[in-house]
N, C-alpha and C positions, 0 to 999 in steps of 0.2 A: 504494500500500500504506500503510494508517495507523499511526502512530507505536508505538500497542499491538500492533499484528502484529510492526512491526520489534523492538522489545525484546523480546519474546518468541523471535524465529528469534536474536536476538544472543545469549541465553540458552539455544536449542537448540544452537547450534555446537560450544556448550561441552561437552554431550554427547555421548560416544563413541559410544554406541549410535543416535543420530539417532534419539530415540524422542520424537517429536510430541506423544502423548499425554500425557506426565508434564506437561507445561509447560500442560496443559487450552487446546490450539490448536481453536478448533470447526469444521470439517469441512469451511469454505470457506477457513478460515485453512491447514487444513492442505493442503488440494490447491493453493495457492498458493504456499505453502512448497514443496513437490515441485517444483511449475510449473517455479518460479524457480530454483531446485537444477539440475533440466533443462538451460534457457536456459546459467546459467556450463557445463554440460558440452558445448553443442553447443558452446560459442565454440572450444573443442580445434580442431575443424575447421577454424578459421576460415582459407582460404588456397590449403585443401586440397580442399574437396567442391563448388565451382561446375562446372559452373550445377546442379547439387543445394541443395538447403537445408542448410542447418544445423539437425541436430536433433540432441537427447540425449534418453534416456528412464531411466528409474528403477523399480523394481519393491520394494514395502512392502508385510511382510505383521506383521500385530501391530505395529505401530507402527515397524517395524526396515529399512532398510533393507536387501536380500539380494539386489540384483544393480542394475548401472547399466551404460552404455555410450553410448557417441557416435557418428554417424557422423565415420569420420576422412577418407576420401578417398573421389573419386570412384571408381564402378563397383564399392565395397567396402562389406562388411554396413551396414547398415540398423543405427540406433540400437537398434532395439528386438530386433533378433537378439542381439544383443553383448550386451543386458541381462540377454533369458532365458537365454542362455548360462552366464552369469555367476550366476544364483539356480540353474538348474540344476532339480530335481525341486522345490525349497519354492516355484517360481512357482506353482504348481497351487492354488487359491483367493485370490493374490494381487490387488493394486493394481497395477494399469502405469500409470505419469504418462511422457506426452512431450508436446511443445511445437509439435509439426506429426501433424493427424490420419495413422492409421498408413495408406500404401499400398496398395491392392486390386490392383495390375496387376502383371503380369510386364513389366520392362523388363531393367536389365542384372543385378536380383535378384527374388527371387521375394515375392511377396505379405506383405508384415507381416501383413496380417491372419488369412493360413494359421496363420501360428507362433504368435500370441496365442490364437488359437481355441485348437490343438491342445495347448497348453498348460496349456490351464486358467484360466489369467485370470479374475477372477470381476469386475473391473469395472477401467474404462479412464478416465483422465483425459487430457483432450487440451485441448493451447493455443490452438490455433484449427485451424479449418479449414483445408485443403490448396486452395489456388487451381489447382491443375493439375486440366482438364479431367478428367483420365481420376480423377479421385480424387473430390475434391470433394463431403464426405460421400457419399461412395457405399464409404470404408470406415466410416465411423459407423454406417450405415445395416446393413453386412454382421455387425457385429460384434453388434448389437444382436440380430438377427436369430436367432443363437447365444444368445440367452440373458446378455450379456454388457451389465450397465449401463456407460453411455457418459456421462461430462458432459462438457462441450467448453465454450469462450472463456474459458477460465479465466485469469488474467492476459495477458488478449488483447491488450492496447497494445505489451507489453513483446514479445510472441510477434514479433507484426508488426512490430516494429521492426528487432528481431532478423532476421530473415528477409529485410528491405527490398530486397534484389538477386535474391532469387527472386520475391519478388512482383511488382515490374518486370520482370523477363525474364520470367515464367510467364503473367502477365496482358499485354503487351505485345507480345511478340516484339523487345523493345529492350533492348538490356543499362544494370545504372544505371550514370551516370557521377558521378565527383567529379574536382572541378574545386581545384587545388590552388597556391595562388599564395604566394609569397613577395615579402614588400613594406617597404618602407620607413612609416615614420606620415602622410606624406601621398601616400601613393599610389603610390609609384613600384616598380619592381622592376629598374632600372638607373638607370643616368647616364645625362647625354644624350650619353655616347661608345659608350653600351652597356656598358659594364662592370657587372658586378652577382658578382661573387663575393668575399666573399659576404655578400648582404645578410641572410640570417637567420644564428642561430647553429646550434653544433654540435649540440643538443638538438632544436632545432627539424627541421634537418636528420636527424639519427635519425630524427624521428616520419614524415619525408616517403619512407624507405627502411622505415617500417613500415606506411606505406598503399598504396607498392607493392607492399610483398608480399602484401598482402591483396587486390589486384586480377589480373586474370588479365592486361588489357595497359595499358598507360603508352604514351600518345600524348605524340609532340614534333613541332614544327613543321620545316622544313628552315632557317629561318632559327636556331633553335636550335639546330642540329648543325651547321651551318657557323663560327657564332657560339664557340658554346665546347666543342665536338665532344666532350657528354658520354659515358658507358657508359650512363648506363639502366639501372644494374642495382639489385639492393639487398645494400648492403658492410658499412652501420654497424652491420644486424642480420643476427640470423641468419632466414633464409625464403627462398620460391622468387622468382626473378627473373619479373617479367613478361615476357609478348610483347610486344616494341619497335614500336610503329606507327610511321615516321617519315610525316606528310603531304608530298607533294615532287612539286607535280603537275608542274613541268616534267625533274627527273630531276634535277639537278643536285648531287646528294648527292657530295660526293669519294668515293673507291674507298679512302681510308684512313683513313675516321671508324671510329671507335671502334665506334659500332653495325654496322659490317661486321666487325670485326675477328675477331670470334669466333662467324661465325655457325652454325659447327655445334654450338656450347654451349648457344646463348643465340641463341632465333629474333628474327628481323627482320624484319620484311614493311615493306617503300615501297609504301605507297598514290599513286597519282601518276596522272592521265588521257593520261599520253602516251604516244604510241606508239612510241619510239626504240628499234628491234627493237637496235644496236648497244648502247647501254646497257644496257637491259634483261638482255641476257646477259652484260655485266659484271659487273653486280651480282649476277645470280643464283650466277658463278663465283664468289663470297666466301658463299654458302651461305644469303643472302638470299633471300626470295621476296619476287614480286613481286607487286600486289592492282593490276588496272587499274579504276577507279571512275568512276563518272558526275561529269561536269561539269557545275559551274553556269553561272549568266549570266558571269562574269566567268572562267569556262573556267580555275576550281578546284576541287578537289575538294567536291562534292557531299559536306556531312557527315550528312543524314539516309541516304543510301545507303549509307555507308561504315558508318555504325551497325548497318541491317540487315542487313550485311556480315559484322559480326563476330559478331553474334547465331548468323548461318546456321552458323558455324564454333563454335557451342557455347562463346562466353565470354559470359558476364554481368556480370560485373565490370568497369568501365574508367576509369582515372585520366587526367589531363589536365593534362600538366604544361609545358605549350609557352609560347609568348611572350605578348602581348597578341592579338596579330592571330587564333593558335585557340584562346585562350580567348574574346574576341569571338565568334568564328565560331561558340563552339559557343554561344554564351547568346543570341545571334540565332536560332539556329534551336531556340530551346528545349529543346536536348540534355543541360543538367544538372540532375543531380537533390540533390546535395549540393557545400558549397562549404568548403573549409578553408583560411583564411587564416591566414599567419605575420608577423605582424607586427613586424617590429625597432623599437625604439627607436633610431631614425634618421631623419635629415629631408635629402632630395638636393635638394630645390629642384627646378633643372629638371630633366626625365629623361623616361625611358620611363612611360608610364601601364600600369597594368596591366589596364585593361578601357578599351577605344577606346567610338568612338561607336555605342549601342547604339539611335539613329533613336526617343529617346525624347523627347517632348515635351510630356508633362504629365505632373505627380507622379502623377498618378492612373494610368497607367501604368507604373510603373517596377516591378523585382522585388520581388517580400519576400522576405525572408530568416526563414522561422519555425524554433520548435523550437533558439532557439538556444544554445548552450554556450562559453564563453570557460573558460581552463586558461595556465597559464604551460608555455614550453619554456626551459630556462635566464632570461635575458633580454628573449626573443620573448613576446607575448601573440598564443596561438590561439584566431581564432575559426571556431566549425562552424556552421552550421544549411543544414536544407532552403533549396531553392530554388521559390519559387511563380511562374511566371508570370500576366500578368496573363488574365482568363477562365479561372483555373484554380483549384479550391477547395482550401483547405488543406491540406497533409499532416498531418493530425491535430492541425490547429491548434484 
């Protein structure tokens, strides 16, 4: 967005009436203004609606806005019902702007494009395209069809970014992962006793209980639940706790970790290849279930399986917050798609590495890290960006 659009919306905020027109925005500035109005109303969602998208929509008629809405959680109204809802009879020769084309199918609600037709809508602006099969301009397609002008990609980078865990699960059948490490400035994420709490600060800490809750589960290795027999949950903010994955392919998990403790609050699934009918119904008596997974050569769990594992069970969202060995495991098999590193200002010398040997042996080889963002937490400098394997083209690099 260019500088002359931004002062101009920084200048529209300022107006009660959200009237576009006074500030003479021209007619791609203004459906971009909506766009992005949209985008901050899906983020409400954010926590709440996987493996659904995050959408918001808006409805302007005379320059004003008169009705908006988000979807807020899964199996609940559709952005764009909550909108017309909310304009009520003034939709009828309106502007609808949403940020994911509207819905043609009956799934667990009925057709967006029913309600915008029968509405009246006199013309649609949409973010981008709906990458679900069953969509897929084929509502652009229906609505046009009505008599109904359609313009679509309208700040389309920002749309898809936004979106970025339904386009992987929707186009993939893989849920995205972010990979979430806490480290020292040269590398480490323990001593070499193991001790590591705690190596980032409290702030840093907050943000890692705010990117749980924005995933539907948080994977730990069994070496980390033996180790410091975390909860897994999310305390320093407020949001929903993830599903606990612990990996533990030989069972060995104690019967009074913490992630068992409370498992008819807060679920836990042991992903593990063994077949110890004896444990196994231990663990299920503390309200755990149990996930029996394909083994690999070294007869541990299979993490491209346990992927489409979780996918099958409808989470798209998955954090990865375990030791060196799965986060290795998952950047070997090229399972993540986002990485957030917390960085202390501290130096251990010897210790734990937090990413082992990754069988790389020319630079020309090794990950990129694009798209990326550094932000202070207290103390801690964070860094985010995508993750590119190599043979694999940019994520909007």
């Amino acid at each position: 967005m260019s500088y002359t659009i931004i002062n101009k919306i920084i200048l529209l905020s300022f107006n009660h009436k959200n009237n576009a027109e006074f500030f003479h925005l021209t007619n791609k500035e203004t459906d971009e203004y909506y766009i992005n109005q949209t985008i901050e109303l899906a983020r409400n969602g954010i926590g709440n609606v996987n493996p659904n998208p995050l959408v918001g929509s808006i409805i302007v008629k005379n320059g004003s806005i008169i009705g908006k809405g988000y979807h807020a959680r899964y199996g609940k109204e559709h952005a764009e019902i909550v909108a017309l809802k909310d304009a009520g009879s003034e939709a009828h020769g309106a502007t609808l702007y949403v940020n994911l084309e509207p819905c043609c199918h009956y799934g667990k609600t009925p057709p967006c494009t029913d309600a915008i037709i029968k509405a009246g809508i006199k013309r649609v602006v949409v973010g981008m395209v709906d990458p679900n099969p069953l969509v897929n301009e084929h509502g652009i397609k229906i609505l046009r069809q009505h008599g109904i002008e359609v313009s679509s990609k309208i700040s389309l980078k920002e749309c898809e970014t936004l979106n970025k865990v339904f386009i992987k699960y929707i186009s993939t059948g893989l849920p995205y992962v972010t990979v979430k490490v806490a480290q020292s400035i040269d590398g480490r994420i323990a001593t070499r006793t193991g001790h590591s709490r705690w190596i980032s600060s409290e702030p840093a800490r907050k943000l890692a209980h705010r990117i749980r809750a924005e995933n539907d589960v948080i994977i730990a290795g069994i070496g980390t639940v033996i180790k410091d027999d975390p909860k897994l949950d999310v305390r320093l903010i407020k949001g929903n706790n993830p599903t606990r994955i612990i990996l533990d392919s030989e069972l060995r998990i104690p019967l009074k970790s913490q992630v068992l403790s409370d498992g008819e609050q807060h679920q836990t699934i042991i992903a593990t290849v063994s077949d110890d009918a004896k444990k196994i119904d231990q663990i299920r008596q503390t309200g755990a279930d149990i996930w029996q997974v394909e083994a690999d050569e070294n007869k541990r769990i299979f993490i491209p399986a346990l992927m489409k594992k979780i996918a099958k069970a409808e989470k798209s969202a998955v954090m990865v917050e375990g030791g060196s060995g799965i986060i290795t495991s998952f950047l070997k098999h090229k399972m993540v798609d986002y990485l957030v590193v917390a960085i202390a200002p501290k130096i251990l010398g010897s210790g734990i590495e937090a990413i082992g040997d990754l069988n790389i042996r020319k630079v020309d080889d090794s990950l990129r890290l694009i798209n990326q963002k550094v932000s202070k937490a207290g103390p801690d400098v964070i860094f985010e960006s995508d993750v590119v394997f190599p043979n694999e083209s940019g994520k909007g690099n």
